[in-house]
PLY file of the C-alpha trace (Angstrom):
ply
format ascii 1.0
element vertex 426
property float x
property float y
property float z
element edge 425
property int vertex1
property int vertex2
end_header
-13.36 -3.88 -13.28
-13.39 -0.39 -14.94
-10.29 2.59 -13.88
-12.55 4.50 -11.78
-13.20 1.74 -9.79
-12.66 1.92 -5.96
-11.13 -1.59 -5.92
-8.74 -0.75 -9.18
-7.42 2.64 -7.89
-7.16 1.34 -4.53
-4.90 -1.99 -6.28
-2.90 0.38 -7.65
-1.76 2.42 -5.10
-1.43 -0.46 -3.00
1.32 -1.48 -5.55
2.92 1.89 -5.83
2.78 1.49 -1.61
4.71 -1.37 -1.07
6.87 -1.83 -4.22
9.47 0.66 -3.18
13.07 0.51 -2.90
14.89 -0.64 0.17
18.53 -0.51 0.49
19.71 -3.47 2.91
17.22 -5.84 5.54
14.15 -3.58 6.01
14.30 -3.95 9.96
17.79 -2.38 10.19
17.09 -0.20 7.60
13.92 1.15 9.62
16.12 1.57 12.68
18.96 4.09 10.62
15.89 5.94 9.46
14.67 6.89 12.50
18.31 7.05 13.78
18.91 9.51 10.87
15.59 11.31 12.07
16.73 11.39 15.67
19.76 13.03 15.02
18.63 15.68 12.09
15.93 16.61 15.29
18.81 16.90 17.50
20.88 19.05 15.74
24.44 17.28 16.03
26.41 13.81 16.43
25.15 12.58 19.77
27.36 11.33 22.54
24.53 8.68 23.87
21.90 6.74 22.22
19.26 4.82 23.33
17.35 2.16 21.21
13.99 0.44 22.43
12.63 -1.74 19.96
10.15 -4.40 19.99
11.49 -8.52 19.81
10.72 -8.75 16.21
12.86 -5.63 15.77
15.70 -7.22 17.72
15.19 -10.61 16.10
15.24 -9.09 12.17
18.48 -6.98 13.02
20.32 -8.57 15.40
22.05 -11.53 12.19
21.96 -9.56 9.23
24.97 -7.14 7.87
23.89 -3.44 7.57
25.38 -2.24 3.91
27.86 0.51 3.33
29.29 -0.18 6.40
32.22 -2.28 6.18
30.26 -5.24 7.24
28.89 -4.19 10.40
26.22 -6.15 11.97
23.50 -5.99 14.46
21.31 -2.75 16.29
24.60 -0.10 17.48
25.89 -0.85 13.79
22.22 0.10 12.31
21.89 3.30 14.13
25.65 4.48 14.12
24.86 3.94 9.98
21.70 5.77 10.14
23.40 8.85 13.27
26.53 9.33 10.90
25.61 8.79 7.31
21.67 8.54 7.17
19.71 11.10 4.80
16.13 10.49 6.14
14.59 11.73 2.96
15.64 9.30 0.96
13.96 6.47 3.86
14.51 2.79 3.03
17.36 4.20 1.30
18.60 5.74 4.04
21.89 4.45 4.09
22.77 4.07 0.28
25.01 6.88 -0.09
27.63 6.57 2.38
31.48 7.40 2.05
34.60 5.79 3.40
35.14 8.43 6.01
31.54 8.31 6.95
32.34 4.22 7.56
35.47 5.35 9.48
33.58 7.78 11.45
31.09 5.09 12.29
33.47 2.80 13.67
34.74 5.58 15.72
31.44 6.54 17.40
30.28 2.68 17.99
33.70 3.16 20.25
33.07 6.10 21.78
29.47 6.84 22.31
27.25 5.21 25.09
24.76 2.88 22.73
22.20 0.51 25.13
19.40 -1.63 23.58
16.19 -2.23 25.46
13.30 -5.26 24.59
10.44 -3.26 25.14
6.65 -4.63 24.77
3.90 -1.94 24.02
1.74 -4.71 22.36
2.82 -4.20 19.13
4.92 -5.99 17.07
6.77 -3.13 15.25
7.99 -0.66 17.28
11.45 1.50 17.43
11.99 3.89 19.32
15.64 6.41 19.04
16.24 8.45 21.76
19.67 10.45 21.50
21.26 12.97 23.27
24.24 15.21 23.62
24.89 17.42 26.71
21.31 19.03 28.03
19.76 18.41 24.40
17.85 15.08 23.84
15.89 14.21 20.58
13.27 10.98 20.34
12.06 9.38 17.17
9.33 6.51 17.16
8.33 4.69 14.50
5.10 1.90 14.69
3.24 -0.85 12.68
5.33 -0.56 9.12
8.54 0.95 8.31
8.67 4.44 7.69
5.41 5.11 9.92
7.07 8.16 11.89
4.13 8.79 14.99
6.20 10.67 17.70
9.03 13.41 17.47
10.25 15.19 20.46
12.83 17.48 21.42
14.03 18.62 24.63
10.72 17.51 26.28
8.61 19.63 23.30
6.48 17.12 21.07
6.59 18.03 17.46
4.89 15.27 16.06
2.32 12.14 17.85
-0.05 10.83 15.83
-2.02 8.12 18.04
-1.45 4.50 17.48
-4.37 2.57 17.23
-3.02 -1.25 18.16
-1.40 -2.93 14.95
-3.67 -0.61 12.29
-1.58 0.89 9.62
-2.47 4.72 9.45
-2.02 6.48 6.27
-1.79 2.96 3.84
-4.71 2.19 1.50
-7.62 -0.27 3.53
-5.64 -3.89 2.74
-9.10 -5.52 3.02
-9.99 -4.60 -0.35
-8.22 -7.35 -1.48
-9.54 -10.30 -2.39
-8.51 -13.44 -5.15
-10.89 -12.91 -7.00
-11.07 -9.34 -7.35
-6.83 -9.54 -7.77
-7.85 -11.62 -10.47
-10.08 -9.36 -11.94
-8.11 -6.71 -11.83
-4.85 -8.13 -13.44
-6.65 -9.25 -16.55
-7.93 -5.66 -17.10
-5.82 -3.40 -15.62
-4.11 -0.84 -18.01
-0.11 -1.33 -17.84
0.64 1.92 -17.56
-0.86 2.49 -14.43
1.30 0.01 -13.01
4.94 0.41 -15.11
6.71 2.56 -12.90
6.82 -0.21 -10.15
6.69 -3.19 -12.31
9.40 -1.58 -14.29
11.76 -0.63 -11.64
10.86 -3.98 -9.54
12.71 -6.32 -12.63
15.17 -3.63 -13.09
16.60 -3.91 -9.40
15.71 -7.49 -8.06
17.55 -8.65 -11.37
20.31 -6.89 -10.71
20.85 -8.10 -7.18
19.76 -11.92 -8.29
22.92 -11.38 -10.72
25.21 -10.25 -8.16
24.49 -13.11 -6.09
25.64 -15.68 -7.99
28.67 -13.88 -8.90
29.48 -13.08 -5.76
30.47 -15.30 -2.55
27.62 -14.11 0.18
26.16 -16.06 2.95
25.68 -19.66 2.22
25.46 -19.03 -1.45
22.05 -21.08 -1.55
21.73 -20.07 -5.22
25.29 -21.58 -6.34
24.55 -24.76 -4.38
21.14 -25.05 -6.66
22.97 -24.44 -9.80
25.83 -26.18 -9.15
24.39 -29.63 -7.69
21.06 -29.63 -10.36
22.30 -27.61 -13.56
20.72 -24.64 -14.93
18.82 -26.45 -17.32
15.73 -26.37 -15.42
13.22 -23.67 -15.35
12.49 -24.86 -11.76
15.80 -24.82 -10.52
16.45 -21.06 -11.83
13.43 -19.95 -10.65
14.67 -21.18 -7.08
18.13 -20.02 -7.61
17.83 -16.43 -8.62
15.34 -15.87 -5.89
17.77 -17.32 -3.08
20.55 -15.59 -4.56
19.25 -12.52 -4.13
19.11 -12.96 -0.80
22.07 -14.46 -0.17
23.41 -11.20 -1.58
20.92 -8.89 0.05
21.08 -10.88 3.74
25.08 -10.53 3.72
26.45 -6.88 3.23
25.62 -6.87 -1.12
24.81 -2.84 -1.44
22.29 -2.75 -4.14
18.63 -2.00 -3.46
15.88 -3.96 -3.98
12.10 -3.42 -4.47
10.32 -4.79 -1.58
6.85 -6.58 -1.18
4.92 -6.38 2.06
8.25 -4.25 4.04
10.49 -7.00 2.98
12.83 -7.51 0.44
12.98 -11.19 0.71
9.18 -11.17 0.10
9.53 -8.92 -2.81
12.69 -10.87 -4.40
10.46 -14.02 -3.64
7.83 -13.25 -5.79
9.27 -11.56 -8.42
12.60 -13.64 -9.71
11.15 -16.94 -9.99
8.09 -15.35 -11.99
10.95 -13.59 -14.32
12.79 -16.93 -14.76
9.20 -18.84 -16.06
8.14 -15.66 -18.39
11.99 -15.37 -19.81
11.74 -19.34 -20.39
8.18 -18.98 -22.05
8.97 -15.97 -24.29
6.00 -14.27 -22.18
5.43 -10.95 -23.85
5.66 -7.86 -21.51
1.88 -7.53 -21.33
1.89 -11.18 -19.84
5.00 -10.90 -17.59
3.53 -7.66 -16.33
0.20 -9.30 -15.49
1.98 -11.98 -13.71
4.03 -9.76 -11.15
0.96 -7.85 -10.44
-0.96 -11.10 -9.37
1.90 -12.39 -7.84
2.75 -9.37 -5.85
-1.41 -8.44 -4.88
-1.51 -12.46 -3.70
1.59 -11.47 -1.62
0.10 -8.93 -0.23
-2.75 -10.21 0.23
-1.95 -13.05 2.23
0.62 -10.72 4.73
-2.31 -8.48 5.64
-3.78 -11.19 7.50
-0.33 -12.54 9.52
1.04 -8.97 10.02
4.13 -7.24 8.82
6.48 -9.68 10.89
5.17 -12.36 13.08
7.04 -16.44 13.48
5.53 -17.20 10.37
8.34 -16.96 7.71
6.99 -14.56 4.95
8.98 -16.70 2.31
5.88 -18.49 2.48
3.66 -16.17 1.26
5.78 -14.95 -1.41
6.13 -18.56 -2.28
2.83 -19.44 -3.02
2.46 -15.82 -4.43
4.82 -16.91 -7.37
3.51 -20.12 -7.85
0.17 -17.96 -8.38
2.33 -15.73 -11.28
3.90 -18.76 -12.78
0.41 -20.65 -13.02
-0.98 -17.63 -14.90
2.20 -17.89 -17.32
1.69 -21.29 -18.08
-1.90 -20.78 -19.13
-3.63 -21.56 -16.10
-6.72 -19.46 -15.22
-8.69 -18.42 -11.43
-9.16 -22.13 -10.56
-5.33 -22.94 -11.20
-4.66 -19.76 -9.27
-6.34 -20.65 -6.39
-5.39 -24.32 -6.07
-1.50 -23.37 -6.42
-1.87 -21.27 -3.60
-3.74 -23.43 -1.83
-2.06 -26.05 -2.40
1.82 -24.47 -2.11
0.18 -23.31 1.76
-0.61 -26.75 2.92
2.70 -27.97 2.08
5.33 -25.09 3.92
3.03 -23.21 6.34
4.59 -23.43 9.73
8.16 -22.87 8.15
9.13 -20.06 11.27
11.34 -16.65 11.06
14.37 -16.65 13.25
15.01 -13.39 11.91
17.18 -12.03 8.74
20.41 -14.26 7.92
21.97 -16.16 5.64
19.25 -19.35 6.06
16.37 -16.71 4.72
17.75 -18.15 1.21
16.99 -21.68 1.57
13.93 -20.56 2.90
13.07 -19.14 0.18
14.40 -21.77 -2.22
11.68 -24.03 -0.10
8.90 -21.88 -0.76
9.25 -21.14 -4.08
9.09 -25.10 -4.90
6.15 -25.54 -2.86
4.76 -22.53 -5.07
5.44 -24.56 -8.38
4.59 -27.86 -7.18
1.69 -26.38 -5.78
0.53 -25.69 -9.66
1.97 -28.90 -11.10
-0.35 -30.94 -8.06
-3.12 -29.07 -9.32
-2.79 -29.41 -13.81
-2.27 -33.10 -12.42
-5.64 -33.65 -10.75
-4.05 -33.62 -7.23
-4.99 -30.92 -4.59
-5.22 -30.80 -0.83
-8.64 -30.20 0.27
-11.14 -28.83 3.14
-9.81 -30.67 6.32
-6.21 -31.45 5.39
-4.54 -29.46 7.93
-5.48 -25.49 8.18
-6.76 -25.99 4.52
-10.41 -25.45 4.45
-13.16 -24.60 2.00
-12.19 -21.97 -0.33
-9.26 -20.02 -0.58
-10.53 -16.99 1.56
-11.02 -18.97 4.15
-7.36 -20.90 3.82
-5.79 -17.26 3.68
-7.44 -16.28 6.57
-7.08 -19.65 8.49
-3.00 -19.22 7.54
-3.39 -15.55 8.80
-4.69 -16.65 12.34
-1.76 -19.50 12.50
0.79 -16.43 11.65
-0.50 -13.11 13.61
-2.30 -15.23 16.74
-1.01 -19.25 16.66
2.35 -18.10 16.80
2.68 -15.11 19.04
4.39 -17.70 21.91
6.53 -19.04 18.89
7.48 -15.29 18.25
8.23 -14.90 21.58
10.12 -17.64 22.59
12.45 -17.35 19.46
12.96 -14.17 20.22
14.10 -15.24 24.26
16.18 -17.61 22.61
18.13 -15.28 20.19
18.79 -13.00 22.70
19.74 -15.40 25.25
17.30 -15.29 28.15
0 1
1 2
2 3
3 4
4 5
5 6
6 7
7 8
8 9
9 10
10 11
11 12
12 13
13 14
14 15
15 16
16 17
17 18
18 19
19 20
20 21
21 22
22 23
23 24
24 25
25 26
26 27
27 28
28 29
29 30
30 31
31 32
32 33
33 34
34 35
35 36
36 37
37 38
38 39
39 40
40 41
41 42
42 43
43 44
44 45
45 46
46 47
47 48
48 49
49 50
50 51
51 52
52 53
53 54
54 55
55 56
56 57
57 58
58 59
59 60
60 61
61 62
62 63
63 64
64 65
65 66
66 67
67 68
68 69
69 70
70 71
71 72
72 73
73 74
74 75
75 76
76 77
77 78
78 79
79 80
80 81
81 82
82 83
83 84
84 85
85 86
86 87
87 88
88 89
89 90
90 91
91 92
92 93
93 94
94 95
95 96
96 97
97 98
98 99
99 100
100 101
101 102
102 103
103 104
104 105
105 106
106 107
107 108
108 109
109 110
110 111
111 112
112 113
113 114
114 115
115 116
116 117
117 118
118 119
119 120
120 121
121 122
122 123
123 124
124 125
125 126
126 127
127 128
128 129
129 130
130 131
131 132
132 133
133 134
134 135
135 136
136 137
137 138
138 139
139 140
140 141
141 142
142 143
143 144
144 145
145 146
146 147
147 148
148 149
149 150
150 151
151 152
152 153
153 154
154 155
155 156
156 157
157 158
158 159
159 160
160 161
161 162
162 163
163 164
164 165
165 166
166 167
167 168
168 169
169 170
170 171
171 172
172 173
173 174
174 175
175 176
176 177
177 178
178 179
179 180
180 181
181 182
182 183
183 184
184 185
185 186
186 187
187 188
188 189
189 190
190 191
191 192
192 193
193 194
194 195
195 196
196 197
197 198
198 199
199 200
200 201
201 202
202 203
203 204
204 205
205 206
206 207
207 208
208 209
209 210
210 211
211 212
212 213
213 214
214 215
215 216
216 217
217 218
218 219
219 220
220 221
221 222
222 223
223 224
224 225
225 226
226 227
227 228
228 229
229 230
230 231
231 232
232 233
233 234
234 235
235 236
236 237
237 238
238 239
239 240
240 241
241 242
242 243
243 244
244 245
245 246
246 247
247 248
248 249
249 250
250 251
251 252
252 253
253 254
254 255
255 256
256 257
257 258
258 259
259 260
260 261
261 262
262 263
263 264
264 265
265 266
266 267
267 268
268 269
269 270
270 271
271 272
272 273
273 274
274 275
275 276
276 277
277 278
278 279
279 280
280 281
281 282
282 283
283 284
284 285
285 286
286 287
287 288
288 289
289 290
290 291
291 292
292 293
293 294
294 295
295 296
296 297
297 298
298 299
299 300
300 301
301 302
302 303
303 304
304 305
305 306
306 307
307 308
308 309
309 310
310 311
311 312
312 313
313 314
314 315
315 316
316 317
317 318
318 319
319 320
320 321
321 322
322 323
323 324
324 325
325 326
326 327
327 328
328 329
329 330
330 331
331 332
332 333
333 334
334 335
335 336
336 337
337 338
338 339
339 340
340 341
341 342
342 343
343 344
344 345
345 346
346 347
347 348
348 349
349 350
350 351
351 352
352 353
353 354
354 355
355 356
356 357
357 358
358 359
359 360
360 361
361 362
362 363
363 364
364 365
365 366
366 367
367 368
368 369
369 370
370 371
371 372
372 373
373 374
374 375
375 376
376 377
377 378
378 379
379 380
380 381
381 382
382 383
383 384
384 385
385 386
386 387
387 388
388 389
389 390
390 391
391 392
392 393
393 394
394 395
395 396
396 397
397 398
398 399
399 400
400 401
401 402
402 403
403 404
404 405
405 406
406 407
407 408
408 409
409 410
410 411
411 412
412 413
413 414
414 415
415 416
416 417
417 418
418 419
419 420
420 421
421 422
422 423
423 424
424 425
């Protein structure tokens, strides 16, 4: 695979894509950037606020702490954060400049305005949409399908912005379909580091940082001390596990340090990033190898999300999972076939593993996936695999990707659905 490729530029800015910084759960981060939107359209504090948001919204937000707030929780918190201190130009990091009187002045409006939450069901799966208002003057932000995909603006009944929404496509991203093992493969054997640094880089910069801070600190469940402290540190395995749930730990309960996502979620990106860290610190990988590794680890990521969607029932830990056993197989020598087995083989032991949204738990989740990733390659340097048959595994890995992409975006919709009824207590 040469530079000018089409499949090697579009890899690259694929990476530069989703490897960005995210201050705080992505869902609730999403909802105080278009809250930030709604109100810079408006042209003041609002007095009333209205939030529609699709259940996975609801379900992603509705647990998790928003940061720089003082430990607020839940949708009004999000978009009070995002109405009184969001700067929508910085988006995922939205809220990561925020003062104490800006936290005070949040708590006052979550008192005094009018803030009502609506379950609404346009047939996609990400959707938010901010409508606030003060006296005559209303403003209404939506966003669909990822993040910080802004499609309608409107003020005062005037539309500023709508571009159309084409069911679940992402408009504006680079075609995800270009990706393929093999061709991720290809690509991270040859590809130039350079082109790929400035995320790389940045992506061991922050998610060690946070990893750090969660075992120093006392967050959540503290899934990352419990690893540590009942198996030792003396195992590679065990680190690897316990720097990747203790950044979450830190990141699901209130920590306020970014974190370089993977696929819109942080988990996902601290998933396939810190155990891959822990193997290539413990193997005296050289940068060129470590590098290598993240980029196959985060492309397999990727890879395997485009098929189950950017949140479905399907726990994305997962993914990310088997996406680091991928980048640790590659650091312990192993080549394509080792690749694909790992993943293979880390699917058919934790697919099925649901999301009941963004909490505390998302660390032993993780901690679960990430050992299925490196038994997954220890099965497979052992002569043990699962094969075509076992389960949703079937012949080749394509075809078990895209078998675990049906289970996620289509076998679990009712899952989705009812998890959702349950969490918000219909």
């Amino acid at each position: 695979m040469k530079q000018t490729d089409e499949k090697y530029q579009a890899y690259v800015r694929i990476l530069e894509e989703e490897l960005v910084p995210a201050m705080g759960c992505t869902e609730p981060i999403a909802l105080a950037y278009a809250a930030a939107k709604a109100r810079e359209i408006l042209g003041c504090i609002p007095d009333q606020v209205k939030v529609e948001a699709s259940g996975s919204i609801i379900k992603n937000v509705k647990s998790v702490i928003v940061p720089n707030t003082n430990h607020l929780k839940g949708i009004p918190a999000a978009a009070a954060a995002g109405i009184i201190a969001g700067r929508s130009e910085k988006e995922l990091e939205v809220i990561a400049e925020v003062s104490k009187e800006e936290i005070d002045e949040m708590i006052r409006f979550l008192k005094t305005a009018k803030i009502t939450v609506e379950h609404v069901d346009h047939g996609i799966t990400f959707e938010i949409i901010i409508t606030v208002s003060k006296g005559n003057s209303q403003a209404s932000v939506r966003i669909a399908n990822y993040h910080t995909n802004i499609v309608h603006i409107e003020k005062d009944g005037e539309v500023l912005l709508d571009i159309p929404v084409e069911g679940e496509k992402e408009e504006g991203l680079t075609d995800r379909s270009l990706l393929d093992m093999e061709s991720i493969w290809e690509f991270v054997n040859c590809v130039d580091i350079e082109d790929i640094r400035p995320m790389i880089s940045r992506q061991i910069a922050y998610n060690t940082a946070i990893a750090d801070e969660g075992l120093r600190g006392d967050y959540g469940a503290n899934i990352g001390s419990v690893l540590l402290d009942t198996y030792g540190d003396q195992d590679v395995k065990i680190r690897a596990k316990a720097r990747a749930a203790a950044g979450s730990d830190a990141r699901m309960n209130g920590c306020e340090l970014p974190v370089i996502i993977n696929a819109g979620s942080g988990n996902q990106g601290m998933t396939c990033s810190l155990p891959v860290l822990e193997y290539a610190k413990e193997l005296k990988a050289d940068e060129l190898q470590t590098y290598r590794a993240l980029a196959l680890s985060n492309l397999v990521a990727i890879h395997q999300k485009t098929g189950i969607g950017r949140l479905s029932a399907y726990c994305g830990a997962v993914s990310a999972g088997a996406a680091a056993g991928a980048g640790i197989a590659y650091l312990c020598g192993g080549g394509y076939q080792e690749v694909i087995h790992t993943v293979v083989n880390a699917l058919a032991i934790v697919s099925g593993m649901v999301c009941d949204g963004a909490k505390a738990s998302c660390a032993a989740k993780i901690a679960a996936s990430v050992d299925a990733g490196i038994l997954g390659y220890h099965m497979f340097i052992r002569g043990q695999q699962f094969y075509a048959g076992d389960g949703i595994v079937t012949n080749g890995v394509e075809a078990t990707i895209h078998n675990v992409g049906r289970l996620g975006k289509d076998g679990m919709k009712a899952t989705n659905e009812e998890i959702i009824r349950m969490m918000i207590g219909e």
